[in-house]
Short mmCIF file of the C-alpha atoms (twelve columns), coordinates in Angstrom:
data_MODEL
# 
_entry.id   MODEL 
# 
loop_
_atom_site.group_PDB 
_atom_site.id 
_atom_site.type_symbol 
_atom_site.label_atom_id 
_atom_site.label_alt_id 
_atom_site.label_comp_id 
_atom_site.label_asym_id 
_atom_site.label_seq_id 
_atom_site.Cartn_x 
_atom_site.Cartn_y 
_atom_site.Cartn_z 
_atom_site.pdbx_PDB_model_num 
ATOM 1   C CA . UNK A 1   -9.749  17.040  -3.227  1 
ATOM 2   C CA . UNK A 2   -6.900  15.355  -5.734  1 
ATOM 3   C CA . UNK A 3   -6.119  11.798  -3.987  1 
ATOM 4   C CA . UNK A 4   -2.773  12.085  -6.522  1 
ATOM 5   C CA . UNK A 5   -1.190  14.625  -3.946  1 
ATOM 6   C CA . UNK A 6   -1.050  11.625  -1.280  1 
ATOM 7   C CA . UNK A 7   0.674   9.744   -3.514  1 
ATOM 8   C CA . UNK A 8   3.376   12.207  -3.724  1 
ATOM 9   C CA . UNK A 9   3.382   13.174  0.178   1 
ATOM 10  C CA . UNK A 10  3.631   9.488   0.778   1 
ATOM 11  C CA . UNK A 11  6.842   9.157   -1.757  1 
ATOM 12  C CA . UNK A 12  7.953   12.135  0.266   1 
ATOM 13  C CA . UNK A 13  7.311   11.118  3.739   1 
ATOM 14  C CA . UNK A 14  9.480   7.652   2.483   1 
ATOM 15  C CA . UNK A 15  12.308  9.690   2.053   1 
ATOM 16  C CA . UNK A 16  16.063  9.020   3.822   1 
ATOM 17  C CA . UNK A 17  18.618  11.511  5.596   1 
ATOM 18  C CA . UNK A 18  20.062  11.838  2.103   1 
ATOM 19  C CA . UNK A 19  16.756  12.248  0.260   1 
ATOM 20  C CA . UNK A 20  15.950  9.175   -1.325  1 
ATOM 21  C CA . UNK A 21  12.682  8.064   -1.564  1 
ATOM 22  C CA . UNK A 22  11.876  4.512   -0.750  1 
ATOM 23  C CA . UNK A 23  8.706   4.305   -2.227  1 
ATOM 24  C CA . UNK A 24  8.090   4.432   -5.914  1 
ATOM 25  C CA . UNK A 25  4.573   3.936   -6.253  1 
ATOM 26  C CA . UNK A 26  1.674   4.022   -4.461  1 
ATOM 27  C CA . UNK A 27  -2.387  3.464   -4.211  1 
ATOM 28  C CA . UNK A 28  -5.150  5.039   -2.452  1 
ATOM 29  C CA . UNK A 29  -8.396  3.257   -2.556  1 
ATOM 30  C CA . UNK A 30  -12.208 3.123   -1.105  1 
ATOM 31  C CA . UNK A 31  -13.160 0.147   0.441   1 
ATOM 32  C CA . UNK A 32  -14.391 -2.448  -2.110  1 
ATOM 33  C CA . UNK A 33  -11.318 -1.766  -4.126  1 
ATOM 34  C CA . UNK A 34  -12.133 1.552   -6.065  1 
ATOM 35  C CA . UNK A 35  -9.277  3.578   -6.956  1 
ATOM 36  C CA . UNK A 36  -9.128  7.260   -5.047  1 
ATOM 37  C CA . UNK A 37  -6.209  8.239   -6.781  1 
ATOM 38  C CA . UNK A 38  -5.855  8.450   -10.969 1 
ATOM 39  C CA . UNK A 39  -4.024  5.716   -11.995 1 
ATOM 40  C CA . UNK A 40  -2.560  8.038   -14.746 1 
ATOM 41  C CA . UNK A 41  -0.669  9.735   -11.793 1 
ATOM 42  C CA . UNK A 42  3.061   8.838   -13.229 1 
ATOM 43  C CA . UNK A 43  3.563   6.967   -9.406  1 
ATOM 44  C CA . UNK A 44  0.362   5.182   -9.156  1 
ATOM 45  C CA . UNK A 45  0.247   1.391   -8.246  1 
ATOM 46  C CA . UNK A 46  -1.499  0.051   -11.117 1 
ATOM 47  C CA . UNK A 47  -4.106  -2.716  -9.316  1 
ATOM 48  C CA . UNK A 48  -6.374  -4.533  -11.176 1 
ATOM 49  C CA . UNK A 49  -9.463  -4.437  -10.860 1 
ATOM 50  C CA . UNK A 50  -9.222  -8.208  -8.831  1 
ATOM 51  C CA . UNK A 51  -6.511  -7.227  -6.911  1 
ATOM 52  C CA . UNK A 52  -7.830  -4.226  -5.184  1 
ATOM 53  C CA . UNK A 53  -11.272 -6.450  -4.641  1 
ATOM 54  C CA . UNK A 54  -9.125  -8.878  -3.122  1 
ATOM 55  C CA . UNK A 55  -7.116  -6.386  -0.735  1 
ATOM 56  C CA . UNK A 56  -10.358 -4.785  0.229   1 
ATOM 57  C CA . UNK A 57  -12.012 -7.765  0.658   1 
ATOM 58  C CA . UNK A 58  -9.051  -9.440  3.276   1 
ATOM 59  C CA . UNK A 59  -8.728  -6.103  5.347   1 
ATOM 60  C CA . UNK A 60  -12.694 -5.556  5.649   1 
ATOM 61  C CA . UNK A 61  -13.178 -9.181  6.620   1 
ATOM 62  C CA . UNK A 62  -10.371 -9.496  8.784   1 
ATOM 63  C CA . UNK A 63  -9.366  -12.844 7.272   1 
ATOM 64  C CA . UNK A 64  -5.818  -12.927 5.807   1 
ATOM 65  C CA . UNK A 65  -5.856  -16.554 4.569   1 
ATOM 66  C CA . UNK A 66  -5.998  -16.070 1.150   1 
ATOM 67  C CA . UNK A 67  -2.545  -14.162 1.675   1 
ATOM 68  C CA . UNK A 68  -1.318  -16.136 3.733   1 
ATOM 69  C CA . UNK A 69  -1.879  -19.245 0.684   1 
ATOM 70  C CA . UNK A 70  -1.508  -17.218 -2.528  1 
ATOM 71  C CA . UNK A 71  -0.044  -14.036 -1.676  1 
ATOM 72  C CA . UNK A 72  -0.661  -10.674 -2.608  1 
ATOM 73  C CA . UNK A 73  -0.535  -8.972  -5.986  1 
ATOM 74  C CA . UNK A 74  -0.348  -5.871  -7.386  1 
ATOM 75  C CA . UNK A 75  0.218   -5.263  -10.860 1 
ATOM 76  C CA . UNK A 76  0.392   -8.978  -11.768 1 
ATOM 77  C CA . UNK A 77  2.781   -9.562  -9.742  1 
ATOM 78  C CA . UNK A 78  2.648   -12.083 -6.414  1 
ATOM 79  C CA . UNK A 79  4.219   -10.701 -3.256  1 
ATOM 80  C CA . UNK A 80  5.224   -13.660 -0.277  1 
ATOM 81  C CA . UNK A 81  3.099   -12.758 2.659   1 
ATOM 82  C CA . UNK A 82  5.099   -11.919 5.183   1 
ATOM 83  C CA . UNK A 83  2.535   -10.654 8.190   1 
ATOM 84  C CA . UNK A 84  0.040   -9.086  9.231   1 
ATOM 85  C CA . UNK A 85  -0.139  -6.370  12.567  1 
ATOM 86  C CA . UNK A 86  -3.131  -5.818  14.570  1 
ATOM 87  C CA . UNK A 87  -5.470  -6.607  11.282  1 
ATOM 88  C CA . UNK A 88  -4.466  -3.248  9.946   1 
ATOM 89  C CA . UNK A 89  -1.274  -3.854  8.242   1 
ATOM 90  C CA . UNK A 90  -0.182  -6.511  6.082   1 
ATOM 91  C CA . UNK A 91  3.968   -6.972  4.684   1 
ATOM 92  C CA . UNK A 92  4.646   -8.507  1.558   1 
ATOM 93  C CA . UNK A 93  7.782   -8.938  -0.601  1 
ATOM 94  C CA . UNK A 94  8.877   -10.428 -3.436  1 
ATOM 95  C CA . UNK A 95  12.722  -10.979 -4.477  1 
ATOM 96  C CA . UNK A 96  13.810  -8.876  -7.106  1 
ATOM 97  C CA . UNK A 97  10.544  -6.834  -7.242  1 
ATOM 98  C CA . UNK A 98  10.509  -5.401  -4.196  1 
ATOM 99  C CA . UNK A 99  7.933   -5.064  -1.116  1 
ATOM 100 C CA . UNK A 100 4.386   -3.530  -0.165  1 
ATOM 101 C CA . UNK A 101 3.154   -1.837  2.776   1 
ATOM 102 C CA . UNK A 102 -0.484  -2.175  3.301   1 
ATOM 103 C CA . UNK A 103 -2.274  -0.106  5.944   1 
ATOM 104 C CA . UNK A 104 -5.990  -0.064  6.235   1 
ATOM 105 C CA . UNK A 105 -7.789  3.126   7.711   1 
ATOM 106 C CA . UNK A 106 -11.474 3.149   8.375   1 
ATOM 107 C CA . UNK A 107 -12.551 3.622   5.087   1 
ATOM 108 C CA . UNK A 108 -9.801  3.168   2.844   1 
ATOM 109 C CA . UNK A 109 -6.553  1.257   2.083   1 
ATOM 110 C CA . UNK A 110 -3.196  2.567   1.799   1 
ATOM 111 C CA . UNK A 111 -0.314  0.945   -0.046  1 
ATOM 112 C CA . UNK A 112 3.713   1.657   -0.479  1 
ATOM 113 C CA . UNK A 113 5.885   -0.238  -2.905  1 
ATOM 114 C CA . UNK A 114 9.359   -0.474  -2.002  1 
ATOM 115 C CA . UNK A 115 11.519  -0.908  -5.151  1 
ATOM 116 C CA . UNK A 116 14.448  -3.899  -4.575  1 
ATOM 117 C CA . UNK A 117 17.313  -2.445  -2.994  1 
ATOM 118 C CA . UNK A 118 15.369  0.201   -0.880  1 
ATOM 119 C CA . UNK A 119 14.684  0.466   2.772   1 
ATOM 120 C CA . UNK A 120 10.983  -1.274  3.542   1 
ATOM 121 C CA . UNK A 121 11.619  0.256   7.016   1 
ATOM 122 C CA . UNK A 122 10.890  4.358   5.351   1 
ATOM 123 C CA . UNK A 123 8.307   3.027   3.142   1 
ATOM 124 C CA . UNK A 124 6.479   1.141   6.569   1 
ATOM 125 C CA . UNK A 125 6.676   4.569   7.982   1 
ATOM 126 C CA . UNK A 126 5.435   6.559   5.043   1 
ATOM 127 C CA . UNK A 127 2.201   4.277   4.572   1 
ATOM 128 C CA . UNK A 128 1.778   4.874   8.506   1 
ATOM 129 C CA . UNK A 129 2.001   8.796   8.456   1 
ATOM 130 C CA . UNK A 130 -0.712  8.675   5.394   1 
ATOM 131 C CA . UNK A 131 -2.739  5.828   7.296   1 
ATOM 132 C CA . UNK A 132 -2.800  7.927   10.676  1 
ATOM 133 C CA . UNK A 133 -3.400  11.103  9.048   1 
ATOM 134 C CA . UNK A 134 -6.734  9.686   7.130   1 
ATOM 135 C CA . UNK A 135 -7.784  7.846   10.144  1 
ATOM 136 C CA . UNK A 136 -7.552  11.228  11.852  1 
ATOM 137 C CA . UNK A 137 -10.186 12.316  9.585   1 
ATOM 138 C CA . UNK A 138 -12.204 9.300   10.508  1 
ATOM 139 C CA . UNK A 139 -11.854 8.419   6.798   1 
# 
């Protein structure tokens, strides 16, 4: 199965009435942190290796405080906490770089980046169609 091809239905299922996507990059991971997509995939959110342990680690233990006090990065880069739903999804942004959508399924994490300027709303509801769909699968 090629993880990559979430990454593009996700861009896809982020896109508006006119067709622009609001999500420009995007991870799939195992719990733990490992990566289930190639991060060569031209769209790929580019975690390190720390950051995905640390997104893993919050959404398997259910604890959010080290969000909530540092924030959340991806690629280097700290995102403002914003909240977290039902211990399954957590909303971050950062001015001038954007915001993430983080969903957790059973098994794995999900993650949208909204670029500045674009609508967190369609990139919420892309993240949610992939989320669902995996959960479906009781993955």
């Amino acid at each position: 199965m090629s993880w990559d091809s979430y990454i593009d239905n996700l861009i896809a299922q982020s896109k508006d009435a006119s067709g622009m996507a609001h999500v420009d990059k995007a991870f799939i991971g195992l719990d733990g942190g490992a990566f289930w997509n190639s991060p060569s995939h031209p769209n790929a959110l580019k975690l390190q290796a720390s950051e995905a342990i640390n997104i893993a680690r919050c959404f398997k233990s259910k604890d959010f405080t080290l969000f909530m006090s540092s924030g959340v990065y991806a690629e280097g880069t700290g995102y403002q906490f914003l909240r977290v739903l039902d211990d399954k999804l957590v909303l971050a942004k950062r001015k001038e770089s954007g915001a993430l959508c983080i969903q957790a399924t059973m098994t794995a994490v999900v993650i949208g980046h909204c670029p500045e300027g674009g609508q967190q709303g369609n990139t919420n509801k892309a993240v949610g169609v992939i989320g669902d769909y995996l959960e479906s699968l009781n993955m």
